[in-house]
C-alpha positions in Angstrom: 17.2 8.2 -7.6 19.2 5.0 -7.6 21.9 5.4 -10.1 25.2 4.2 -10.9 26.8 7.1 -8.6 24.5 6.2 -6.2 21.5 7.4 -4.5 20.9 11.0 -6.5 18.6 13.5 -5.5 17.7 17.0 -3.8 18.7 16.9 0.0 15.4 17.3 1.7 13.7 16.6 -1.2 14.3 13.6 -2.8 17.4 12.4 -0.7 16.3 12.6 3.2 17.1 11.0 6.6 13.9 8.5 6.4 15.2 7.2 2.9 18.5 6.7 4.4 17.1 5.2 7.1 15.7 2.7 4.9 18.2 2.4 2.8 20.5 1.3 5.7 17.4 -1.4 7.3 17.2 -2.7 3.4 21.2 -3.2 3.2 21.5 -4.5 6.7 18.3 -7.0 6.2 20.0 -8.1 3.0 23.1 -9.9 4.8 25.5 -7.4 5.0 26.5 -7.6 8.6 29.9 -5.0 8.3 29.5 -2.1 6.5 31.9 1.2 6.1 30.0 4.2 6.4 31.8 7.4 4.9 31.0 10.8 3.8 31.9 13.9 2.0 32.0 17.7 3.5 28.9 18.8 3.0 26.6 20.0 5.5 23.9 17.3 4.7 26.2 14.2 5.3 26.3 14.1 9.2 22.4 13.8 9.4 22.2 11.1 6.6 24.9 9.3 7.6 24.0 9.5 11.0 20.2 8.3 9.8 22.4 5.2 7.3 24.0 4.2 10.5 21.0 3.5 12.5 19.0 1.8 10.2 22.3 -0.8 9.9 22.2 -1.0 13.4 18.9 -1.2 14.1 18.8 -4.6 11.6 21.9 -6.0 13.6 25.1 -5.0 11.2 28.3 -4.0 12.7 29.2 -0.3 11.2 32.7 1.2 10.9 32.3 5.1 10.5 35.1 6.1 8.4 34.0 10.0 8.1 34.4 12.2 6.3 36.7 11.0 3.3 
């Protein structure tokens, strides 16, 4: 799941909007207090980044949503 590319997996499946809003509790709790969210086009991106983004927030780390890049 964790790779080199990043987080891999089947949207829905593998990759969904609790594990992304993990993932962003774990990065936030781990010191990083500014973080760049940004995204491709696909349909999936909005509800996981949306999902990133409040994890961050929830642990106290000031987000800058770049969008879709």
């Amino acid at each position: 799941m964790f790779g080199t590319s990043g987080i891999r997996g089947t949207v829905g499946e593998e990759v969904t909007a609790e594990l992304a809003l993990s993932v962003g509790r774990a990065v936030a709790s781990d010191g990083y207090d500014r973080v760049v969210v940004g995204r491709d086009a696909r349909e999936s991106g909005k509800v996981l980044t949306d999902a990133l983004t409040a994890g961050l927030r929830e642990c106290g780390a000031d987000v800058l949503e770049a969008g879709v890049a």
